[in-house]
Structure formats: C-alpha cells, structure tokens
C-alpha positions in Angstrom: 81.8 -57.2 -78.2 80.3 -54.7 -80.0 80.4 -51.4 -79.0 76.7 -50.7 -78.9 76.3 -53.4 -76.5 74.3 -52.2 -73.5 76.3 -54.4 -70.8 80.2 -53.2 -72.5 81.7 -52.5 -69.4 83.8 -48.6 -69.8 87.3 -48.2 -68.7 87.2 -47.0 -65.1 88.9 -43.2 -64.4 92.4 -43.0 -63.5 93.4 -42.3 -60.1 92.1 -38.9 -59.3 90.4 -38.1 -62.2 86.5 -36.6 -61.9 83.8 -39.1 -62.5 82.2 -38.3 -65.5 79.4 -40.1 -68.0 81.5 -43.1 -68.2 80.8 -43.9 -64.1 77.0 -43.5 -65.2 77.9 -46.1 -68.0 79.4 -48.4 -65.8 76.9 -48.2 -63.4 73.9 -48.5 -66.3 75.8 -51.5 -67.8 75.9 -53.7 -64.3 72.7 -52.7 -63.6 71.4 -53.8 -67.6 73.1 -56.5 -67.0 70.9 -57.9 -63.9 67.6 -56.8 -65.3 68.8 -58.9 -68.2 70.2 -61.7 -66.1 66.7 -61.4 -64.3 64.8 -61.8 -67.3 66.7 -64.3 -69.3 67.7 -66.3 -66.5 71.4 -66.2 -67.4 74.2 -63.8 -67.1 75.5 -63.0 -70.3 78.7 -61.0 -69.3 80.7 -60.6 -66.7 81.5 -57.6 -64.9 84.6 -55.8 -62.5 82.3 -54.2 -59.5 81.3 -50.7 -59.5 81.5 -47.9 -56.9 79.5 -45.8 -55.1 80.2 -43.5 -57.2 79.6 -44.7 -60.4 75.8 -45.3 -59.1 75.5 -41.5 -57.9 76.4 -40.6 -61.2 73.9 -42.4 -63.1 71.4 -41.7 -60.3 72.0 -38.1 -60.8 71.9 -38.4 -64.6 68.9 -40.5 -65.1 67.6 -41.9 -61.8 64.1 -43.0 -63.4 67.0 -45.1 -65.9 68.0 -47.2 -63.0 64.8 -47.4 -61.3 63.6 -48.9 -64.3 66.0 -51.2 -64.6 65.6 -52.4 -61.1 62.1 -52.9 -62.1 62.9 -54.6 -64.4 65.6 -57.1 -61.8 62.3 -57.8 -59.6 59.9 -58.5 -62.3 61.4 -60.9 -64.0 61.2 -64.7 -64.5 63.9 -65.5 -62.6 65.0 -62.4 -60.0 67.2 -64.6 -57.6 69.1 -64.5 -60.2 69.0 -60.7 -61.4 69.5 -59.9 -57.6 72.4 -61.9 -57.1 74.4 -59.8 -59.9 73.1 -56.7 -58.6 75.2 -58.5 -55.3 78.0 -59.8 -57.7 78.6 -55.9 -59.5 78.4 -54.5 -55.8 75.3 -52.2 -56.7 73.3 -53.9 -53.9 75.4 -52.8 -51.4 75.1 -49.6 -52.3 71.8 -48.9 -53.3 70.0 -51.0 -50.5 72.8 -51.8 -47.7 69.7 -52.8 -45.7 69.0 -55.8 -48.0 72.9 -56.6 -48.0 72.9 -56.6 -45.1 70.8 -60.0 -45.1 73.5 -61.9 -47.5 74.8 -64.3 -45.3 72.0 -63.4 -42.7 71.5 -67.1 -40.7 73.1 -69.2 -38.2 75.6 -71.8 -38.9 73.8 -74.5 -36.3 71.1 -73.7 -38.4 68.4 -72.0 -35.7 67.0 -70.1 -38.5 67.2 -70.5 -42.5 69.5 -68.0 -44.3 67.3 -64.9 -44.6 69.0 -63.6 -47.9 67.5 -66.9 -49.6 64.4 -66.8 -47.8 63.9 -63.3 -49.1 65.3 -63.9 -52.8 62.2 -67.1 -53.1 59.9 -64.9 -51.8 60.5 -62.0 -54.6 61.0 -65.6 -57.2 57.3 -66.7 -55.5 55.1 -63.4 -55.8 53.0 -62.6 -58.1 54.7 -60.3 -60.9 52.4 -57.2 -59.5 55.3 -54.6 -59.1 54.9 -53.5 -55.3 54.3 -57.3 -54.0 57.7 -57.9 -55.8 59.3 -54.7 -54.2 57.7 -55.2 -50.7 58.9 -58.8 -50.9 62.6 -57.6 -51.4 62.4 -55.2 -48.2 59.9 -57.4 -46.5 62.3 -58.9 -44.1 64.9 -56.3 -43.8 64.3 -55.8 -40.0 65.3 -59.1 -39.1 69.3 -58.1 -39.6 67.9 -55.8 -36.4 66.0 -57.6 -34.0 67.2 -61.5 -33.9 67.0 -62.5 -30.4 67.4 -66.1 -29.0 65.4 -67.7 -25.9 67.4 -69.8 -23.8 65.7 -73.1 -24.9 67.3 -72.1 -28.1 64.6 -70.6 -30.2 65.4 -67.7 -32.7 63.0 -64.8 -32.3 62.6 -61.4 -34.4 60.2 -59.6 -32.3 58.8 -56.6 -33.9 60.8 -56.7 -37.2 58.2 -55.7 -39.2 57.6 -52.4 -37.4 61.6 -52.3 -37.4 61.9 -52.7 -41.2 59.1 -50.2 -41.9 61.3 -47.6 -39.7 64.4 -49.0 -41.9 61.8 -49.1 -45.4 61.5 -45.1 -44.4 65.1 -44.2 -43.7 66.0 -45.9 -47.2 63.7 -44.2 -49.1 65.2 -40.5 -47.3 68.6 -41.4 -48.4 67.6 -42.9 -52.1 64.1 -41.5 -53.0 64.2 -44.4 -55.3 60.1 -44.5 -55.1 59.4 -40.6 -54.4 58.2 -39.6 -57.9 55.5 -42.6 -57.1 53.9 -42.0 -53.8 51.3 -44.6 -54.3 53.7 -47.1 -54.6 55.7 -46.1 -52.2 53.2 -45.9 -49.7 51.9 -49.5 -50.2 55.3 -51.0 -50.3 55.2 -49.7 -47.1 52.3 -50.6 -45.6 53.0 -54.1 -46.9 55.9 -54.4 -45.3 54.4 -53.4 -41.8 51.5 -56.0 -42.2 53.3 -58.7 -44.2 53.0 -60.8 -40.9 49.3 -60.2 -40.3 47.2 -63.0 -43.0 49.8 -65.6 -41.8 49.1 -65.4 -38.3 44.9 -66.1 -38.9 43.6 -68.6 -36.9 40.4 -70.5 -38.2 38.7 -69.9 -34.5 38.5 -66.3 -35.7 35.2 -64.8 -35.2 33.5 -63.5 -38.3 33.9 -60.0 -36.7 37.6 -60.8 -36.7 37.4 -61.8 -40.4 35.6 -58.2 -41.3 37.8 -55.9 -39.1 41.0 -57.6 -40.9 39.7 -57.4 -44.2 38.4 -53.4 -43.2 42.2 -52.7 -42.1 44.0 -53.9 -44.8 41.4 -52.4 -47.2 42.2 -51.8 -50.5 45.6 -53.6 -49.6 43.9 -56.7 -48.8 44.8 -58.3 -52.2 48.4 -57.5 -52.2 48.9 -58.5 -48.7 47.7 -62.2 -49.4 49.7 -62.5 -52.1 53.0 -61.3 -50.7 51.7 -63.9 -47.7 51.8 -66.7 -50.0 54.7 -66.1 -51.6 56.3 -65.9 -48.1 55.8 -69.9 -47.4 59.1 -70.9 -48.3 59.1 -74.1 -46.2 60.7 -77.4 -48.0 58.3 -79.4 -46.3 55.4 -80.4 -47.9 53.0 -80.3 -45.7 53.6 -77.5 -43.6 53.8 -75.5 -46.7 50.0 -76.8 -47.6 49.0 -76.1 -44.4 50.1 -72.4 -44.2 49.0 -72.1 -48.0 45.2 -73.5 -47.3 44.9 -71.2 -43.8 45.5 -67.9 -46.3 43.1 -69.5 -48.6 40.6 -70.6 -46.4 41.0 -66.3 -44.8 40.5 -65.2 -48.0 37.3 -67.5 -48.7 35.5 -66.3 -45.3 36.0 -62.1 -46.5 34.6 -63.0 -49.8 31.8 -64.8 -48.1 31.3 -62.1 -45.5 31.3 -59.5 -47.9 28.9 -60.8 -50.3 26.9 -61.5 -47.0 27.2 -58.1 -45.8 25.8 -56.6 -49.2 22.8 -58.5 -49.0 22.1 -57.3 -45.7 21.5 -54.5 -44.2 24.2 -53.7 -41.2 21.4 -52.6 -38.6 18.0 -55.2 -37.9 14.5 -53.5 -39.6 13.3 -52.7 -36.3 15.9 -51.0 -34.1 14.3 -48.1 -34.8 11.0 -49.3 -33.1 13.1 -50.8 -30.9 14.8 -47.3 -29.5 11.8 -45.6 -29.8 9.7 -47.9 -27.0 13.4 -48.0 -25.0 13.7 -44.2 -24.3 10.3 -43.0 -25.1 11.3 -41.5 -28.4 8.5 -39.8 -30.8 9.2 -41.1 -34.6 12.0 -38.4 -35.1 15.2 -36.8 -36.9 16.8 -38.0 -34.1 16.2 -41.7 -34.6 17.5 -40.8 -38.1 20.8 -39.7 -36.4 21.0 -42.6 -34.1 21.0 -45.4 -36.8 23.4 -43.4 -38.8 25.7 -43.6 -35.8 25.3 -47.0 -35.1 26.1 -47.4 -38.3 29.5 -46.0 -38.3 30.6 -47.5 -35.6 29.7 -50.8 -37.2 31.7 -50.3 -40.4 34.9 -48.8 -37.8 34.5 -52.0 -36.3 33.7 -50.6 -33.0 30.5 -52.6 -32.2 29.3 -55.8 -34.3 26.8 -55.4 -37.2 23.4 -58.1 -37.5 22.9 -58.5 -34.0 19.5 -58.5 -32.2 17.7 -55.2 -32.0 17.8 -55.5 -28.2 21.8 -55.4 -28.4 21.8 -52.4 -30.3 19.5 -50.6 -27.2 21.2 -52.1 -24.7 24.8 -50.5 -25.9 23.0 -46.8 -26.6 21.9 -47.4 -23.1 25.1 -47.4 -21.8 26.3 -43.9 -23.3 23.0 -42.0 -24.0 24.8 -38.6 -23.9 26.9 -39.8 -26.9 23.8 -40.4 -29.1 22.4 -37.1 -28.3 19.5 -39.0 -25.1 18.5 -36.8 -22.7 
C-alpha cells in the first residue's frame, strides 16, 4: 500500500513510549476508514484496534478532523456499515460508550428486537439532513438505562427519552464533540427528548391538539417527523404502513391547520362588541389590550382560537382582574 494512503495503518509505540503524531494517525486512519466504508459501502482495509489514547491524540490535534469524519460515517449511503467499523477499530467504544453500550442490547427469548440494529436502520432510514442522522444515532441511547419488564412479560423503557437526553448531555461534557456548533447541538438534543412524541398521535386528536404539537415542536417540527419515520423499523408490512400513514396523516392536518389559521383571524370580528355590551366597556385602549391578550394566550395554546365571541366573554369573565376589569 502506498504510503500516502489515508487508511495505512502506523506502527503502534513500544511499550512505554509517549504517544505522539503517529497515535493521531492511527486514530485518523480507522476513523477514514469508516467514513469511507460508510460512503462506499465496503471496507477497503483492515485494521488492528486503536486505543483510547490514540483518539485523544487526534482529538487534541485536530478534533474538527474527526468530527468531520464522523460526519462523514452518519451521512453516508450505507452508515450501518461505517458504524460497525467504527465498532470493529474500537473507536466507538471510546468516543460514544453510550451507543456501545447498545451492541448486543436485546433479549435472547426475543422480548424486544436488538436495539444496536434498530438504531443502526434508523440512522440507514433518515433523511441525509446531518442532525436527524446524529439524533438518530443517540436517539435510543437511554434504553441500555431504563428496560423494565411487567410480569405478563412485556418489555418496557419508561422515560428513556428523558434518560437519554440526561445521557445526550453528559456525553457532550466529556467529548464536546458538537460545542463549536451549538445549534446543532441543541437540536440533536431536543430531538432526542421528543423523538417519541409524532409516533404516539392519535387521529381522535382535536385540532387544538394538532396546533399545540405543531407550536411545541416549532421550528423542529420538520426534523422530528423525519427522524419519526425513519424510526419504523418493523419487518411487518403492515404495521409499518400503518405507523408510516399516522405521521403522514399528522403532518397533513398542521399543514391544513396552518394554512387555515393564516386565512383567519385567531379572535371572531365582534368580540370586541361583544366585551364592550358584557362589562359595560366605552370603545377604549383597553379593549385594545384585551384582544391583544386573548390573543397571546391563543398562540401559547392556553385557550382555543375561532370560537364564538360569547366563549371568549365568558373566560374574561372568570378572571377580570387579569385583563385589567374593574
């Protein structure tokens, strides 16, 4: 092999002896050789594992180097692969021993699907968008944390969302692999605390329901669906259309809703009129004030938005003092 090849492996230090640039080549050729593996779909050399050492070396030399090329392991056409060198060279391990910690993750009378696979298909299934592949790679982290079984036998993982958020955090401390990007960091984040929530929609929602989900998730929204879909991973058929159609069919009601809402006005023409005849109000500032409270707590989702005029009296009624009524 030529010398200039990116993936020639460097002869490890003697016994004793300093690391040195060579454990930062070491480390930079396993971890090139994954992103490639990841992006050819083939591993074109094979490597002796690295340490822990060899990583912190590189990492201290040139840590936007291997971020990069970790980039490069979840974007590319065929990451199960890419991932399972970085598992094969022993960089996973090191770098994210809460995602190693998956590898083998399941239960041999098969109560729940290896979690290691169902995570590796997810990052394969996502849309190449660079924090839905990342937050599908941590997505299910907390589940190594929280597996509980019911004594009729069913597998739970209560709260590992919330879990793997607190776990997301504590890895990002240690590594600060995604510090010098906040933005991403913070929405790999969030997706990984709400990666539950689009798959748990129910079409009975009310369209109130529909708004304050799409309001929470906010600029988010998109992300979060697609990192939902890509976390179907059923072989069956069916159940895999069905989950698949439910995110669709949430994602055609907020589009609907919110070209609905744009055409309308939150509050009905006459609630001013309305409030006036209620508390014997003279046209006013203060009726000004009223709507524009109203109006907030529609779009916080507190009270509803297009209801009668009469509903919107009725509920100012009940806490005069808080919109300024004697």
């Amino acid at each position: 092999m030529a010398p200039t090849d990116p993936t020639a492996q460097k002869a490890a230090p003697m016994p004793g002896e300093p690391a040195t640039a060579g454990s930062a080549d070491r480390a930079m050729a396993a971890l090139e050789l994954a992103a490639v593996a990841s992006e050819k779909g083939r591993v074109i050399e094979v490597l002796s594992p690295i340490t822990a050492e060899d990583l912190r070396v590189a990492t201290e030399l040139d840590a936007k180097a291997v971020r990069d090329r970790l980039d490069r392991v979840v974007m590319g056409e065929d990451p199960e692969l890419g991932l399972d060198t970085l598992l094969d060279v022993g960089a996973l391990r090191v770098l994210f021993p809460e995602v190693h910690a998956m590898v083998g993750f399941g239960d041999a009378e098969w109560r729940h699907k290896d979690v290691w696979k169902h995570t590796k298909q997810v990052v394969r299934q996502a849309v190449p968008r660079l924090e839905v592949r990342w937050a599908s790679l941590f997505h299910d982290i907390g589940k190594t944390k929280t597996r509980s079984i019911s004594p009729d036998g069913k597998v739970h993982f209560l709260g590992h969302a919330e879990v793997g958020t607190r776990m997301f955090d504590k890895l990002e401390r240690r590594s600060q692999m995604f510090s010098p990007e906040p933005a991403l960091r913070d929405t790999i984040r969030f997706l990984v605390l709400h990666h539950l929530r689009a798959n748990q929609y129910d079409p009975g929602w009310t369209d109130s329901a529909v708004r304050r989900f799409a309001r929470e998730l906010g600029e988010h929204l998109d992300d979060l669906l697609c990192l939902a879909r890509a976390d179907i991973t059923t072989k069956r058929p069916e159940k895999k259309r069905k989950g698949l159609n439910q995110i669709e069919e949430l994602a055609g009601r907020i589009t609907l809703l919110a070209a609905e809402d744009a055409k309308q006005p939150p509050l009905p023409s006459g609630v001013g009129d309305a409030m006036m005849k209620a508390f014997g109000l003279p046209p006013s500032r203060l009726v000004g004030e009223i709507k524009k409270q109203l109006e907030a707590a529609i779009a916080s989702g507190e009270i509803e938005p297009h209801l009668e005029s009469e509903a919107y009296v009725e509920l100012i009624a009940k806490d005069k003092a808080r919109f300024g009524i004697a």
